[in-house]
N, C-alpha and C positions, 0 to 999 in steps of 0.2 A: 429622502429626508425622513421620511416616515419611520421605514425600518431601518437607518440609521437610529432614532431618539429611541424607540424600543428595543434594538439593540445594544444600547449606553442602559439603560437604565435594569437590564438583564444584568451585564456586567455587574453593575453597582448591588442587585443582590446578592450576588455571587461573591464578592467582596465583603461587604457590610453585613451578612446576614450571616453566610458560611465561614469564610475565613479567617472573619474580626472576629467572630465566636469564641469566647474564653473557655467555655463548657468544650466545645469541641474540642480544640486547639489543645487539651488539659487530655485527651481520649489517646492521642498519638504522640509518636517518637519525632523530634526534629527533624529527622531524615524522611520521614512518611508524609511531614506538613508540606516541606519542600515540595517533594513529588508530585504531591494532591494539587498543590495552587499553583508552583512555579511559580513565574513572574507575570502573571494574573494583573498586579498591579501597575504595572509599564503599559501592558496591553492595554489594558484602560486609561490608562492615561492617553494612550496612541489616540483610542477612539474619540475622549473627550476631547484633544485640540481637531481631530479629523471632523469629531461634528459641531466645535466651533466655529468652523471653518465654513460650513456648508450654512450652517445658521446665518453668518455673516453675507453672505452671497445672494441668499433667500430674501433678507432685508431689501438688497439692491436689487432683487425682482421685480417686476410687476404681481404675475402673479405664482409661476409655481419657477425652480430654478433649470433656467434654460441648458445648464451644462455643466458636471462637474468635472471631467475626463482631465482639466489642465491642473485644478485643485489635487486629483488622484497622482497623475504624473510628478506633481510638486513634492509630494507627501512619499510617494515609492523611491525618487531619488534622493530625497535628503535623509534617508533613512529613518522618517517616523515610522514604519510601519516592520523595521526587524526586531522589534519584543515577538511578532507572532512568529517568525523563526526559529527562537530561544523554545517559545508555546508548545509547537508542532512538534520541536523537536524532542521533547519530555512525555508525548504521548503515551506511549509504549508504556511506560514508568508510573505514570497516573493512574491511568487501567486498569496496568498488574495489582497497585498499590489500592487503588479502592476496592477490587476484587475480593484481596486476602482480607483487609480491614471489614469488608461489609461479612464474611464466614466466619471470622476468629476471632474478632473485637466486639463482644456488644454492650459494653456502653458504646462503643462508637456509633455503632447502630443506634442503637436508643435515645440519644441525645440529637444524632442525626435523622431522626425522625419527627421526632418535637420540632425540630428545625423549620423540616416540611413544611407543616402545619401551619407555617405563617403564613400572613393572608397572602406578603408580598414577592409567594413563591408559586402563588395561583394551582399550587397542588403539583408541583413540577420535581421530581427528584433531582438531586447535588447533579446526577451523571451529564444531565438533559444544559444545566451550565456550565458544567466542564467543558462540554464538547463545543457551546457557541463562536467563541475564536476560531478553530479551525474549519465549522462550517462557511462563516463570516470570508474568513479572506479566499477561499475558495472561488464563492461568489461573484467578487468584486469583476476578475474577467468575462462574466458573464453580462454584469452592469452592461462596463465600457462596449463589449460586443454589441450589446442591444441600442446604447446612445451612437456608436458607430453609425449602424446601419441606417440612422435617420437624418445623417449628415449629406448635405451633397460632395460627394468624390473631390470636386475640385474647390474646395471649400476649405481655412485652415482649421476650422474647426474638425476637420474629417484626419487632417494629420496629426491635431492633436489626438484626437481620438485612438488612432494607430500607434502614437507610439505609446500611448499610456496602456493601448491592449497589449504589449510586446512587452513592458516593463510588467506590470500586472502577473500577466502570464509566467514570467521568468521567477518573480518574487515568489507564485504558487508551488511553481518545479522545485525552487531551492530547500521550501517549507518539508517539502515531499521526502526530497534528496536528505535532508540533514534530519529527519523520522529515522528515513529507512536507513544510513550512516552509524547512527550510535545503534541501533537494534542491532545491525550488522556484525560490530565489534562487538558486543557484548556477545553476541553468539560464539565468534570466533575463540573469544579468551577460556568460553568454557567447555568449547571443544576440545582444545587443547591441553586438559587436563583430564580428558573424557580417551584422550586416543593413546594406545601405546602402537608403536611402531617394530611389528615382528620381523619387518622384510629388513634386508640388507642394509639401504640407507634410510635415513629419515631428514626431515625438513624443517623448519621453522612455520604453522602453520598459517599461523596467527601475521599479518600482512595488510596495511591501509587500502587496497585494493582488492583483496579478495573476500568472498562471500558467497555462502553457500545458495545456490540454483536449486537443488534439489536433493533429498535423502531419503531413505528407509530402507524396509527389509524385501529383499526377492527371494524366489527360489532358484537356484542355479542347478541347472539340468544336466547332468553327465550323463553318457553312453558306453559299454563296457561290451565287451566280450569275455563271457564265463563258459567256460565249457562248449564253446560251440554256440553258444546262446547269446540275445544281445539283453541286455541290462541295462533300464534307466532307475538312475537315484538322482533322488532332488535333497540338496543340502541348503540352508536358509544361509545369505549372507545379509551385508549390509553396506548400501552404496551411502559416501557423500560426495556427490557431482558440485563443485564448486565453479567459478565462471573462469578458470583455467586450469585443472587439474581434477581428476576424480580417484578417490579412495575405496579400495575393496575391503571391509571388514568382517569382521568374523566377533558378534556380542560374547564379553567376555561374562558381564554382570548384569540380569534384566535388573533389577533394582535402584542401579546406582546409575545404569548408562553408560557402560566402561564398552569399550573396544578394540579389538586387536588388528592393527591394518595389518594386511599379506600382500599385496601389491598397490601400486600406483602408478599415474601414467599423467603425461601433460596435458593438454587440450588438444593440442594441434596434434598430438600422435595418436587421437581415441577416433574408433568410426563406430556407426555402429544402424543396423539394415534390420528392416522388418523379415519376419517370419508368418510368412504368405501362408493365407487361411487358417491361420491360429490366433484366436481374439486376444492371448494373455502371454506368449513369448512373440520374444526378440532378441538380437544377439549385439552386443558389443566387442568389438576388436581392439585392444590397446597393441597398435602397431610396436612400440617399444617401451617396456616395464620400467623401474629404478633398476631394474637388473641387464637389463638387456636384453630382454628374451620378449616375446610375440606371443601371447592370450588370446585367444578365442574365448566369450564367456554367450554360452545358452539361456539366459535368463525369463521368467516365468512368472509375471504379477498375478494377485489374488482376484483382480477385474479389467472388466474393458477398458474402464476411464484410467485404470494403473498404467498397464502398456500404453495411453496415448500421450497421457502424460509424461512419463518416462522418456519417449521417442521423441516429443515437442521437445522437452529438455535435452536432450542430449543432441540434439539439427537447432536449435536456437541459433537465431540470428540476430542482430540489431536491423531491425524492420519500424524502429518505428518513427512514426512522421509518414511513412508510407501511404500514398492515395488508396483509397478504398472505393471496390467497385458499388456502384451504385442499386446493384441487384442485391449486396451483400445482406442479409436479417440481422435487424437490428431487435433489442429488448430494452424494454423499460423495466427497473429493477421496481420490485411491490414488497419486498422486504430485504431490508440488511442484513451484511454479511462480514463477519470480519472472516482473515485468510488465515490459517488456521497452520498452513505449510508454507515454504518461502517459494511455491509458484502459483500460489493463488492471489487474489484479490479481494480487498477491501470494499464495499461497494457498500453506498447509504442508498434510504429508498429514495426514487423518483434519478436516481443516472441514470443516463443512457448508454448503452454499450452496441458497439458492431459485433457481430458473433462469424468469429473466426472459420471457431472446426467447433464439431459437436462428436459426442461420444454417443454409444447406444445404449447406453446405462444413463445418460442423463444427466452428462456435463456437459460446460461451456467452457473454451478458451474463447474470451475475449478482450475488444479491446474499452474501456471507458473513456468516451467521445471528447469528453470536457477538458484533458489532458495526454492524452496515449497513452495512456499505462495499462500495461496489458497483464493477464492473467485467470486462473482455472476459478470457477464459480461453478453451483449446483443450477441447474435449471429449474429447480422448485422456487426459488423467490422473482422468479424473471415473468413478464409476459412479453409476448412479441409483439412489437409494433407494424400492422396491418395497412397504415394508412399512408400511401406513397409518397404524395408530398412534405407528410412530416417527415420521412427516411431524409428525401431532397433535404431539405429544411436543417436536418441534422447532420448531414455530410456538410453541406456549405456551413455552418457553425463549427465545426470540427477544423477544417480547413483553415478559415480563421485566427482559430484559438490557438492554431499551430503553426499560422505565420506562411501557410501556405498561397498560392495563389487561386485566384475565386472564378470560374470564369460565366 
């Protein structure tokens, strides 16, 4: 209840301080205000009948509120709570958009600084309310998990509790899914003006279900015989691994990002095998081309954590949900990260993550406990968690959160 009323009253500066702002609101384009607040105002409105709700129930306490999980349940079904949906979903666009404005707008800056300065911003920059929504519902399965485990099992309070972690949980995943959805298409559309098609056939790439896994530049290794002599040359290409098909390109223009594909290949006809004692090749085989023909490619990243990455992408599998063993190293994140490439990972401080695989250079694939989502992070903002019972502690939370069974 507590951090409910201070998180309604966040909102409300966020609203009333920020976005009612005439001085600001006067600094940016309609398209930029949109992006900035979104539907800001819905979301608050969620929270104010959410923490009417809980106020009303608190009355009917004795002394503190014995349970909200049915009130939660109420609220995730009847759909009060998909304005933070619409929220989540405009992230990307919020970011991008205060990024450019705080480097290339300064009145925006300037105005938005004086902003600061009110008392009833406690010294907190615009970003730190932006982001409160999407920390906010994040959380909430974490609530329910922790009123869960205080329920006796055969108790209904204990079913309620279950199914509002299952709903909760689901409404988190969708939050996620419909982020990483529009970021997706918007990639795709401007890919698709970014690629000319040199080979034989070409495709439409641009597809409500595809999206790119992984991209950049390699060195492609050839072997020659000259005169008796054997010859390697490395040529730069440039992969886009999508999650069914991969493109071999050739940079037409550094500048602009232009591309020329030479071949392509489906998923299910690509393999591709490590190169035994070499930290930075590995070879891909597209069993059969747009053309019809069989490629062998030698390829050669600039680091260790390239080649591992590279090989995790290209052997991906849908793994997750999967049990994790209990020896497994877990890390507590000490500073955030946003993902920088589309196989890394977003992580704020204080998640905790299982660690996968590890590189010798100093990365992590892993997975973050609180939802499965998996991906490459640096090991410089991580520390490892040492303490075995919390590990325990945080595989059965995991477990849980994911609808697994506990035993």
């Amino acid at each position: 209840m507590t951090s409910e009323s201070s998180y309604l009253r966040s909102l409300n500066v966020l609203v009333d301080c920020y976005k009612s702002s005439p001085e600001l609101r006067a600094t940016v384009t309609s398209t930029e205000y949109h992006h900035l607040f979104s539907n800001i105002d819905a979301v608050r409105k969620a929270c104010w009948r959410f923490h009417h709700a809980l106020s009303k129930r608190r009355k009917s306490s004795s002394v503190v509120i014995n349970d909200v999980c049915d009130i939660v349940l109420e609220f995730v079904k009847a759909g009060t709570f998909a304005p933070y949906v619409t929220y989540c979903s405009n992230e990307i666009y919020q970011q991008r958009v205060l990024l450019r404005l705080m480097k290339e707008n300064q009145e925006f800056v300037r105005v938005l600084r004086r902003l600061e300065k009110n008392e009833q911003c406690a010294g907190l920059p615009l970003h730190s309310f932006l982001l409160l929504p999407m920390q906010r519902i994040t959380r909430i399965p974490l609530l329910i998990d922790t009123i869960r485990q205080r329920c006796e099992v055969s108790s209904p309070d204990y079913s309620i509790a279950s199914e509002a972690l299952k709903e909760t949980t689901s409404l988190v995943k969708t939050c996620n899914e419909q982020a990483r959805s529009l970021e997706r298409t918007e990639e795709m559309i401007q890919l698709q003006t970014q690629l000319e098609f040199k080979c034989s056939r070409s495709f439409a790439l641009v597809s409500a279900s595809r999206y790119v896994v992984k991209r950049g530049p390699l060195l492609k290794v050839s072997e020659d015989v000259v005169f008796g002599f054997r010859r390697l040359t490395k040529q730069e290409i440039y992969l886009f691994l999508f999650n069914d098909v991969i493109l071999v390109t050739k940079r037409k223009n550094f500048s602009d990002e232009s591309y020329s594909v030479t071949d392509y290949c489906y998923k299910e006809r690509l393999k591709s095998r490590d190169v035994i004692n070499d930290p930075f090749s590995f070879v891909i085989i597209m069993e059969r081309t747009q053309d019809g023909q069989r490629i062998e490619l030698k390829l050669e990243a600039d680091k260790p954590n390239g080649k591992s990455r590279w090989m995790a992408a290209l052997s991906r599998n849908k793994s997750f949900g999967q049990p994790i063993s209990k020896e497994a190293m877990q890390v507590l994140i000490i500073k955030s990260v946003r993902a920088e490439e589309p196989d890394m990972i977003s992580l704020k401080n204080m998640d905790v993550c299982v660690v996968l695989y590890t590189t010798s250079d100093g990365w992590i694939y892993g997975e973050r406990m609180s939802d499965g989502c998996r991906g490459w992070f640096s090991s410089g903002g991580a520390k490892e968690i040492l303490n075995s019972k919390v590990r325990e502690q945080n595989l059965y939370r995991r477990a849980r959160l994911l609808g697994q069974p506990t035993v």
